[in-house]
C-alpha positions as CSV (number, residue, x, y, z in Angstrom):
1,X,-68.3,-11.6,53.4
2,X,-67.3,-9.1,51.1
3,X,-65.3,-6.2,52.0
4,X,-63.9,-2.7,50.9
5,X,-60.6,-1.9,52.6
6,X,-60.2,1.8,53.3
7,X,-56.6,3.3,51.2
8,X,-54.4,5.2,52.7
9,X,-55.9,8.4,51.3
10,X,-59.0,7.5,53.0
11,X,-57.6,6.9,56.5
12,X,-56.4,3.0,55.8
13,X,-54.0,0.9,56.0
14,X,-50.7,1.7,53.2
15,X,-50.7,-2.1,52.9
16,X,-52.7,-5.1,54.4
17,X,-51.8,-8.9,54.1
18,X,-53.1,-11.6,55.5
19,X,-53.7,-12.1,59.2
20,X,-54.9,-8.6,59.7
21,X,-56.0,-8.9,63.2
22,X,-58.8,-5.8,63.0
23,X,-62.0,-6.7,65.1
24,X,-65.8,-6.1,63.5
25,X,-68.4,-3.7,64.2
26,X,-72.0,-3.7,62.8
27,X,-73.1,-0.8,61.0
28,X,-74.9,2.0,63.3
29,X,-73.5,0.7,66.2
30,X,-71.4,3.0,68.4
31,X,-68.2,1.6,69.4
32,X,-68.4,3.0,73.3
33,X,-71.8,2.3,74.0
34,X,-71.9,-1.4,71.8
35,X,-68.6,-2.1,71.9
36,X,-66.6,-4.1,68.9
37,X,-66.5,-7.8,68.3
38,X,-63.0,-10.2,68.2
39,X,-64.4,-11.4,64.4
40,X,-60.9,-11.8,62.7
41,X,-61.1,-12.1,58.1
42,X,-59.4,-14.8,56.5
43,X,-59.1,-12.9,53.0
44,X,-59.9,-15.2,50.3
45,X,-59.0,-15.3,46.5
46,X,-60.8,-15.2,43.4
47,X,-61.5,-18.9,44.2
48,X,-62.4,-18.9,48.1
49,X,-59.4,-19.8,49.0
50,X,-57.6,-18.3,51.1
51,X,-54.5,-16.2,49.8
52,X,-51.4,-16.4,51.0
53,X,-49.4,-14.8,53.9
54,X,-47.3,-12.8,51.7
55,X,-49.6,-11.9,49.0
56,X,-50.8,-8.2,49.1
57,X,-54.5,-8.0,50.0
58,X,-56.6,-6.4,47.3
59,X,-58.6,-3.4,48.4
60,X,-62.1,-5.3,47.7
61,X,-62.9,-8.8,48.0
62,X,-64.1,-11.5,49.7
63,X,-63.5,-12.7,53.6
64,X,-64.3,-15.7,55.7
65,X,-65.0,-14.3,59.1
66,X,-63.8,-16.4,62.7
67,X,-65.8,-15.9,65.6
68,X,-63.3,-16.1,68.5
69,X,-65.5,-16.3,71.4
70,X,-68.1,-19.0,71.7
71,X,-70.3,-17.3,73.9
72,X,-70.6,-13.8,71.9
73,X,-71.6,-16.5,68.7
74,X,-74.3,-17.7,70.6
75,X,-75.4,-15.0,72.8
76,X,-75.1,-11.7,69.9
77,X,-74.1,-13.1,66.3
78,X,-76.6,-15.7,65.9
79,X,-79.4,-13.3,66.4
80,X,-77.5,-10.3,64.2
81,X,-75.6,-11.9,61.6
82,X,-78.0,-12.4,58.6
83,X,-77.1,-11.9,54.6
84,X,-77.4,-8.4,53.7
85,X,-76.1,-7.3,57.3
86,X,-73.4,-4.3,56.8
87,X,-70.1,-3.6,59.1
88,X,-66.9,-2.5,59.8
89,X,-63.3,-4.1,60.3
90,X,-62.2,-1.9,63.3
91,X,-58.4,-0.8,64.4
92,X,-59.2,0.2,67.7
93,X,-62.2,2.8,67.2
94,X,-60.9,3.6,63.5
95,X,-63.1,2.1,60.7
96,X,-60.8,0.7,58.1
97,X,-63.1,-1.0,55.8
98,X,-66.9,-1.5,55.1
99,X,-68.4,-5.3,55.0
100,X,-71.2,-7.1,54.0
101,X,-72.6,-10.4,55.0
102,X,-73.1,-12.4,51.5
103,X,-73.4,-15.5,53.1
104,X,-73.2,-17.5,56.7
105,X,-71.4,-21.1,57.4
106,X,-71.8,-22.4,60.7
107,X,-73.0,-19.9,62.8
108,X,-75.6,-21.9,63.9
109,X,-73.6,-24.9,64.7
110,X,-72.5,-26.0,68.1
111,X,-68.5,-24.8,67.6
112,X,-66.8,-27.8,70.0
113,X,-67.9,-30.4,67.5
């Protein structure tokens, strides 16, 4: 997934590192009525691997995304999730950076094997 990180001057974070435990939101939806999604980034480096715990996240880049709960992969991201698909990484009801699906591993995989 890429990403965009909101800065601070546009309502971010002053800093992120890794383990950022935001949840996602799918663009147009309305965080009341749809509700948001426990789909925690694993940022990654210029290499797709992941960067370490005290490195700095850069404002754009690229994310793995974990699904935490089985049943929403199944029963809502398996039918949503597609390349091209936009988002949000949520705080609560605050947006704090736009998304893009750029490509999907596993989703369609049976998670306890």
């Amino acid at each position: 997934m890429k990403y965009r990180l909101y800065p601070a001057s546009e309502g971010g974070r002053k800093v992120t590192f890794q383990h950022l435990r935001c949840d996602f939101m799918y663009a147009g939806d309305d965080p009341q009525k749809d509700g948001i999604f426990m789909i925690h980034p694993e940022f990654l480096d210029e290499h797709n691997i992941p960067i370490g715990e005290d490195v700095i996240v850069p404002l754009t880049g690229r994310a793995s995304m974990w699904i935490l709960s089985p049943e929403m992969r199944s029963e809502v991201h398996r039918a949503r999730a597609a390349v091209g698909v936009r988002g949000h990484f949520m705080e609560g009801a605050r947006k704090v950076a736009d998304v893009e699906i750029d490509a999907i591993a596993a989703l369609h995989e049976d998670p306890s094997t």
